[in-house]
LOLO-587399 format. One line per field, with one value per residue: residue in one letter; y, z, x of N, C-alpha, C in turn. Coordinates in pm, whole numbers. Atoms other than C-alpha are relative to their C-alpha. Layout:
N
aa: c(a	...)
nc2: c(Y	...)
nc3: c(Z	...)
nc1: c(X	...)
cac2: c(Y	...)
cac3: c(Z	...)
cac1: c(X	...)
cc2: c(Y	...)
cc3: c(Z	...)
cc1: c(X	...)
END
This chain:
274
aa: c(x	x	x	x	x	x	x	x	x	x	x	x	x	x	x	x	x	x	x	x	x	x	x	x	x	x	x	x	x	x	x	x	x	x	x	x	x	x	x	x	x	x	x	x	x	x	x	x	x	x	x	x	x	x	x	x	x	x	x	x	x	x	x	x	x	x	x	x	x	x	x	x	x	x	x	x	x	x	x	x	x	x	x	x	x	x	x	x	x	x	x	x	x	x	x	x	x	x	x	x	x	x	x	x	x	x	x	x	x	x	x	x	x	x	x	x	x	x	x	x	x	x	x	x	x	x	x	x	x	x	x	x	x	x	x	x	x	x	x	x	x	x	x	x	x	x	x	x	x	x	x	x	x	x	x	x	x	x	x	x	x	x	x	x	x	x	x	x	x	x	x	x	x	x	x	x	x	x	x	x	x	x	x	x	x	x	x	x	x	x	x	x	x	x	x	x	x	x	x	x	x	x	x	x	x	x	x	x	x	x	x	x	x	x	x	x	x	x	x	x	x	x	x	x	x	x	x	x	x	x	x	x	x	x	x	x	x	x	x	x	x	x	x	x	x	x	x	x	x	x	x	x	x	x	x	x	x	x	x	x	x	x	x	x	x	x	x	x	x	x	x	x	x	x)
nc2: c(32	70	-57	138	130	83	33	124	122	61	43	153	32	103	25	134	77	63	76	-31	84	13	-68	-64	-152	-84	-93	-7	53	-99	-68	119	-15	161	134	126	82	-41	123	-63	-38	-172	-110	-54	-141	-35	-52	131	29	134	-45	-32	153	-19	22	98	-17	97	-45	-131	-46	-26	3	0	87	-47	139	-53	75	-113	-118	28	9	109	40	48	155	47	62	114	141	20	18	120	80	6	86	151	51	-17	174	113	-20	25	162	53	-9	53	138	-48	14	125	128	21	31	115	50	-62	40	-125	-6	-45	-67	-89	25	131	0	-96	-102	-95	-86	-126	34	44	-77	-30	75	12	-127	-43	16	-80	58	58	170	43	-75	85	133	27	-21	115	154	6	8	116	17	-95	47	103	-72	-3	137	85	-34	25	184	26	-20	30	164	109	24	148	111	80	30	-139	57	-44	-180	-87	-62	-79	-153	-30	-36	-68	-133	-15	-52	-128	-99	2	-18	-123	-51	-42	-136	-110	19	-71	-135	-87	17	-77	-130	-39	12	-132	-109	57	-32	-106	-74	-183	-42	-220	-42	-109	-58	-131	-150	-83	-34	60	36	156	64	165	-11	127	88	160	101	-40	104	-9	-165	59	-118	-19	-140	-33	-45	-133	79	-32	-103	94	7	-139	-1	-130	-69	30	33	66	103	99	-108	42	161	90	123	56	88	155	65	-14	-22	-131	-80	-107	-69	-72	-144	-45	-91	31	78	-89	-98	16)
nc3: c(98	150	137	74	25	-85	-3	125	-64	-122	12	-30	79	88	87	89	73	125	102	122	14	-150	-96	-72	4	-97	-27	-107	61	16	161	99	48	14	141	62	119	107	107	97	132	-67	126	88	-6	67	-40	-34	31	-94	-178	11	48	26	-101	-44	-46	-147	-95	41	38	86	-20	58	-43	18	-23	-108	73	78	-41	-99	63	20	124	-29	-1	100	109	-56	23	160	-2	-44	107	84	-86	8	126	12	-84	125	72	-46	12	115	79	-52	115	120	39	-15	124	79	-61	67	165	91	-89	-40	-87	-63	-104	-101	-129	-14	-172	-41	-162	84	168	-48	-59	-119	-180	-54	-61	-198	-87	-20	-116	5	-99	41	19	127	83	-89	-24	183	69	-15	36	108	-78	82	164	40	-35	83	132	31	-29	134	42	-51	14	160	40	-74	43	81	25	-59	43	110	80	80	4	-140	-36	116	5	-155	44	87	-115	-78	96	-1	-125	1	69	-58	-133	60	42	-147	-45	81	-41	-137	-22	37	-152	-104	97	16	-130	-3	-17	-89	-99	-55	-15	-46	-89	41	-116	8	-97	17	-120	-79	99	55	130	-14	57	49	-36	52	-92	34	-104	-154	-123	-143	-24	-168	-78	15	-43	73	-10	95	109	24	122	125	47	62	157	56	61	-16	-109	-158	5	-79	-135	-131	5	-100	-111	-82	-77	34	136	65	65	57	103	29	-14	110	-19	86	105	131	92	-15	63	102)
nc1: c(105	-59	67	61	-96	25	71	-12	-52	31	125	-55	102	-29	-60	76	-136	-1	-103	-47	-152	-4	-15	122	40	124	129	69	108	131	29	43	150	29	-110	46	-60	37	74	64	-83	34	37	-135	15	-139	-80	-68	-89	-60	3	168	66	157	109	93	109	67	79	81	-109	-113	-162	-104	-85	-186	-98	-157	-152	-100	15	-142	-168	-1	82	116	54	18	-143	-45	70	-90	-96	-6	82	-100	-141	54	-2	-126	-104	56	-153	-135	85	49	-144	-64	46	-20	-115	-27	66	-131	-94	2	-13	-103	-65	-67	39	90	-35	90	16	21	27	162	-19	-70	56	92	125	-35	-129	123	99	-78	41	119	139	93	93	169	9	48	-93	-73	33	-47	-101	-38	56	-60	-98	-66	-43	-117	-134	17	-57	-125	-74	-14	-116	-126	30	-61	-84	-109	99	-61	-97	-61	41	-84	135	43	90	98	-15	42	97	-18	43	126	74	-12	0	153	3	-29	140	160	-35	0	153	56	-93	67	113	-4	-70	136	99	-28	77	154	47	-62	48	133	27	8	124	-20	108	47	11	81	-37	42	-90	69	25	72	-17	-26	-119	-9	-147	-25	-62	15	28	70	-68	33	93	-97	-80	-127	-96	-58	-87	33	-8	-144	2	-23	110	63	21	-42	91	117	47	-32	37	-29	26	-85	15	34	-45	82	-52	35	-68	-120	115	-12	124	-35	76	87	27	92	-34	-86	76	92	-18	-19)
cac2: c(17926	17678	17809	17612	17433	17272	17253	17029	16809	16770	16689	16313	16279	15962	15876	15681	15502	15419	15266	15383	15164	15089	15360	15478	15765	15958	16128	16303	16120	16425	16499	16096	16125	15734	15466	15239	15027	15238	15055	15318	15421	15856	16086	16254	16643	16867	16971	16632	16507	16259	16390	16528	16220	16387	16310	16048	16075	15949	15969	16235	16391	16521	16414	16538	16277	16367	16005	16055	15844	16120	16408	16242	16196	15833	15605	15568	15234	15202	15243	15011	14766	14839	14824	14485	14358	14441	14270	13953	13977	14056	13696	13522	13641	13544	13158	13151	13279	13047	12719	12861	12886	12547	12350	12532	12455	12117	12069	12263	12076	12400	12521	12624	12948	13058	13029	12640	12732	12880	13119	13301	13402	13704	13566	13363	13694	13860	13560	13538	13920	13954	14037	14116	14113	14001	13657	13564	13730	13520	13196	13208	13302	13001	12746	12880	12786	12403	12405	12693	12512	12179	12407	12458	12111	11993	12214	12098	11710	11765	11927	11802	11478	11276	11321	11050	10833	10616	10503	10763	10619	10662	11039	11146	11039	11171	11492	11457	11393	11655	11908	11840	11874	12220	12329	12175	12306	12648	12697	12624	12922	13119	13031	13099	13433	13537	13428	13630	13935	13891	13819	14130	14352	14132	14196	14502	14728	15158	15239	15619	15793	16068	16347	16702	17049	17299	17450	17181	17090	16719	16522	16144	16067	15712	15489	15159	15016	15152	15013	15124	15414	15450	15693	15827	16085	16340	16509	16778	16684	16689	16950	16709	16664	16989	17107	17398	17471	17411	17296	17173	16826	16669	16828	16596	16240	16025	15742	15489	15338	14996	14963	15088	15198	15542	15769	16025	16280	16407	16809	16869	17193	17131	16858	17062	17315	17083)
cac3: c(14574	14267	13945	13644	13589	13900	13932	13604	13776	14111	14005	14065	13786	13575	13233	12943	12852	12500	12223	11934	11775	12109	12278	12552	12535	12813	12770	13040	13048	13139	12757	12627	12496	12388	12190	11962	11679	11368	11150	10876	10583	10732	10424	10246	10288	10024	10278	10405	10451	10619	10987	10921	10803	10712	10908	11060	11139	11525	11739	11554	11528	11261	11376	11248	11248	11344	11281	11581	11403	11182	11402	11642	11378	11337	11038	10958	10986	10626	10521	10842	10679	10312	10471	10636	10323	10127	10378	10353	9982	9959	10224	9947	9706	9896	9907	9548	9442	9693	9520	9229	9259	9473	9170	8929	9185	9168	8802	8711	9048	9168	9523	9689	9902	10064	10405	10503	10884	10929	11197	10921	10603	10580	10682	10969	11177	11102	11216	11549	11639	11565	11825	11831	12079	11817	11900	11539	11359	11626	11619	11191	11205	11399	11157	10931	11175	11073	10668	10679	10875	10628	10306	10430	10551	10199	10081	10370	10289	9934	9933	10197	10284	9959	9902	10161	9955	9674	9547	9199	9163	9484	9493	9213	9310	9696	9502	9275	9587	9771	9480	9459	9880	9822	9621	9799	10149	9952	9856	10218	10327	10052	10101	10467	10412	10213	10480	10738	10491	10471	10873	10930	10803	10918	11248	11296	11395	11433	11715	11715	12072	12052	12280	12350	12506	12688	12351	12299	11995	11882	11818	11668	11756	11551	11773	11756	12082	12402	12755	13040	13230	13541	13790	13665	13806	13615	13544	13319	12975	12862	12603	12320	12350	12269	11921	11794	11528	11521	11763	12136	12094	12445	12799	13054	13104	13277	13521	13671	13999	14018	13695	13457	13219	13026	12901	12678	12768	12487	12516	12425	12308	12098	11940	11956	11743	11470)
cac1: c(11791	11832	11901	11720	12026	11976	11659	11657	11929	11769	11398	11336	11034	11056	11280	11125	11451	11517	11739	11904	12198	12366	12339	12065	11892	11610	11316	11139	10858	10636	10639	10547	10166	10192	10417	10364	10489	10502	10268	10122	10356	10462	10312	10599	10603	10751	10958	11011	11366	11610	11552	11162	11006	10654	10378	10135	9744	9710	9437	9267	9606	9830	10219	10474	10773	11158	11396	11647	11897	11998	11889	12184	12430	12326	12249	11921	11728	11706	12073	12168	11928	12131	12462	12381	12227	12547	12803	12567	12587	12969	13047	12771	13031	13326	13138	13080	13441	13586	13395	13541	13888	13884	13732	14028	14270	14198	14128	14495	14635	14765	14811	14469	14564	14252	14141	14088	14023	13650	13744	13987	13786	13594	13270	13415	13623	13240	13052	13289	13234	12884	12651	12298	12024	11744	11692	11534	11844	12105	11932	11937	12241	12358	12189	12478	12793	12817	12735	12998	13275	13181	13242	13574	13672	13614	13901	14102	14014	14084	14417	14585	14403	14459	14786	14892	14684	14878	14519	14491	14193	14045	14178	14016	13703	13739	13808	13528	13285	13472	13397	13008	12999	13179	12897	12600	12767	12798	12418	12348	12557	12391	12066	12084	12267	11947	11711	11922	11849	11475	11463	11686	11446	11085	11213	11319	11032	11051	10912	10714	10743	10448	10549	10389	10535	10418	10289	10079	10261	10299	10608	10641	10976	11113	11314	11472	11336	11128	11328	11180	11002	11301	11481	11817	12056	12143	12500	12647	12672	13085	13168	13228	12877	12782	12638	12795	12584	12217	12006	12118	12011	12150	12094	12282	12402	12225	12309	12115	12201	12317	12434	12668	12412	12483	12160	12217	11954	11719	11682	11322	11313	11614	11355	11121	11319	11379)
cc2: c(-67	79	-75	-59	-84	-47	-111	-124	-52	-58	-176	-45	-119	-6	-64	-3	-82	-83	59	-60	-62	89	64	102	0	112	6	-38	86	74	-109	39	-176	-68	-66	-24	129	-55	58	46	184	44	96	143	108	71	-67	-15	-71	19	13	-20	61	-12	-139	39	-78	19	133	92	43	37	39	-90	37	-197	92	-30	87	140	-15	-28	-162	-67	6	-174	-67	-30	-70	-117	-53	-42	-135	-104	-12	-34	-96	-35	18	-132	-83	8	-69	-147	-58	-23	-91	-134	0	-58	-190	-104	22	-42	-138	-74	44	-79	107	12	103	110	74	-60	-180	30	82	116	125	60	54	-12	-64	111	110	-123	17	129	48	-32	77	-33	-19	-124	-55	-10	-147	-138	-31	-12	-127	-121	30	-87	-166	-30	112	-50	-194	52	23	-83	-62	73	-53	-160	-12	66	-44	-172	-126	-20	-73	-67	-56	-34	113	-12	71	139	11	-20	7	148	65	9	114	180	11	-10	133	34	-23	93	148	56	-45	109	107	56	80	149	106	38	71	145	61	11	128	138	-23	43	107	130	149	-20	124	3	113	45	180	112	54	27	-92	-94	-156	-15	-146	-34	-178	-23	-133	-114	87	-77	-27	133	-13	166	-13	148	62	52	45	-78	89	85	-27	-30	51	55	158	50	-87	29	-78	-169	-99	131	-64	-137	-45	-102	-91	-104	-130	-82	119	43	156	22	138	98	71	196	49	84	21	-106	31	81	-75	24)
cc3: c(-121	-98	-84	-55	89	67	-80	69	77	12	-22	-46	-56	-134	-50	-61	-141	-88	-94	-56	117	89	83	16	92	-37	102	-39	29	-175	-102	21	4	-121	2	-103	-100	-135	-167	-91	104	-187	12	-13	-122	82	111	-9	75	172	22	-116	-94	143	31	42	162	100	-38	-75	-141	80	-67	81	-31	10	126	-36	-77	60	88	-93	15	-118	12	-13	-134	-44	96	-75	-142	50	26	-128	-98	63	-40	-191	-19	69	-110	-97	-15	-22	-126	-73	60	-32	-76	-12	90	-108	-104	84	-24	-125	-25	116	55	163	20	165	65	107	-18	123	-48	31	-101	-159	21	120	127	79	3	102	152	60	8	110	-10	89	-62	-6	-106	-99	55	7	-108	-27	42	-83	-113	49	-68	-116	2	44	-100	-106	53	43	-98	-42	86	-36	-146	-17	105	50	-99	-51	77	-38	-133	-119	-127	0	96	60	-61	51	136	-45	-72	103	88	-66	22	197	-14	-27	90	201	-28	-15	105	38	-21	31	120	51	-41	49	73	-31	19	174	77	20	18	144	83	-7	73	71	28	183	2	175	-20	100	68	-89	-54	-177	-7	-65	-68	-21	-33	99	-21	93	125	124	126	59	164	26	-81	51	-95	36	-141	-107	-66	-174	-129	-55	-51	-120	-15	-90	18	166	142	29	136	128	72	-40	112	23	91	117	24	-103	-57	-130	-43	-60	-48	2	-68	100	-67	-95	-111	-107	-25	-160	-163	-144)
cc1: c(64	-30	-111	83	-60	-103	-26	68	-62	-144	47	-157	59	64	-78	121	-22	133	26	131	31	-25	-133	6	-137	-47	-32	-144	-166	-55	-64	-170	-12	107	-69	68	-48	-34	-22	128	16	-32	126	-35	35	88	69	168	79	-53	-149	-67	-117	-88	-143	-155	-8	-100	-122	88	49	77	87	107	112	37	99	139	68	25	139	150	-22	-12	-123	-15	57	144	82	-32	139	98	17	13	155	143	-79	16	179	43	-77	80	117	-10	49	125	100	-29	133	151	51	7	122	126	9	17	171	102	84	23	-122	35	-84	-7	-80	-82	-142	-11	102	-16	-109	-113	37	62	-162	-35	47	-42	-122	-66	-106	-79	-150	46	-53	123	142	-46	-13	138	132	30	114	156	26	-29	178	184	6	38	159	61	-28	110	125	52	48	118	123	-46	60	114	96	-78	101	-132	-12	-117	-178	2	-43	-177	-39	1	-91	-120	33	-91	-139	-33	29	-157	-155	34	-10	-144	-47	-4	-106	-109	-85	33	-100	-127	23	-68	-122	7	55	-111	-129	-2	30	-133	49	-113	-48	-62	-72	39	-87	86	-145	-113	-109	-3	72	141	-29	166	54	123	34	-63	-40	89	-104	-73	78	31	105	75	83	162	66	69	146	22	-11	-125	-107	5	-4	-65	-115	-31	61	-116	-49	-30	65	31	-67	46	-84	51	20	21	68	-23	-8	-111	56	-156	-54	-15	-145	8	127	-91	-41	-12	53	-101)
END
């Protein structure tokens, strides 16, 4: 006879596969009520707080709303959005101060020792490793790739460039055109870096996974992205993953055949019990 360990494993009910940061996470989907976009503002509890949001009206309903992002030891949405927001303003920065010291470099004829190459200042060893799978976010962030490698082929054109010219003449005002390119190639950058900003947080959308128990008691469960509603095979979840204090968050890993595709297995009643 199976215990209810193995009963749990060997049932071959459906997953509602989700998203959070990168990593996938399963619900049994005998507990989803209904998703949807979380449109309405959640009402603020006094006993509200990072993990238990408040609550939503749905369907007739009063939800109470858990974020998973923090309940898992994640960021939340919001201070992903901040952290983003304050790398994009720190490379607008890097832009402005890099004008900067080009234009005194020039004026004092000094050497100019910042990055020339694209691919090697701040914003360029981000731009190369970023990846995201919002196509709005990735296809803005493109339109930045040739002003940004033009802002720094005016520093390379003006310090290395005119000095096989003999012309003074004609260097000075190659470096005077090179100087007003910096800047207009610069408030592209900028521009664009502020746009990414606003489009950042236009298109990311929380998604609220309403779920019920046995108990009849509601959940609203924030999410960064719905996948799928699939088979997965379970298997026992490795010690590391186990929550020593509190609540028991995780119940197994899942595996889906055919791919390569890790779920970390939501534990109701550990949600439940938040």
């Amino acid at each position: 006879m199976l215990n209810q360990k193995d009963e749990f494993t060997n049932k071959t009910n459906l997953w509602l596969s989700l998203k959070l940061e990168s990593q996938l996470y399963a619900i049994d989907s005998s507990y989803v009520e209904s998703i949807s976009v979380l449109e309405e503002p959640v009402s603020v509890l006094p006993d509200s707080n990072i993990i238990k949001r408040g609550i939503i009206h749905s369907r007739g309903n009063v939800v109470p709303i858990i974020d998973l992002r923090p309940a898992l030891g994640l960021k939340t949405l919001e201070q992903e959005q901040d952290t983003f927001d304050e790398m994009l303003d720190q490379r607008k920065n890097d832009h402005i101060l890099w004008v900067r010291e080009m234009e005194r470099c020039l004026l004092e004829d000094d050497t100019f020792r910042l990055a020339t190459d694209p691919h090697k200042c701040a914003f360029g060893k981000w731009y190369d490793a970023y990846q995201t799978n919002n196509h709005s976010i990735a296809f803005h962030l493109s339109k930045i790739d040739e002003p940004h490698k033009k802002l720094h082929e005016t520093a390379h054109l003006a310090f290395e460039c005119p000095r096989q010219c003999d012309d003074c003449e004609r260097e000075k005002c190659l470096r005077d055109q090179l100087k007003q390119d910096a800047h207009t190639y610069k408030d592209i950058v900028v521009r664009l870096l502020d746009e990414t900003k606003r489009i950042f947080r236009e298109n990311t959308k929380t998604m609220c996974v309403t779920v019920r128990d046995k108990q009849d008691s509601l959940l609203g469960l924030l999410v960064d992205e719905v996948l799928a509603v699939e088979t997965i095979t379970m298997k026992d979840l490795p010690p590391s993953c186990m929550n020593t204090s509190g609540p028991q968050l995780l119940s197994h890993i899942g595996e889906k055949q055919g791919s390569d595709a890790t779920f970390l297995v939501l534990n109701m009643s550990g949600i439940f019990s938040l």
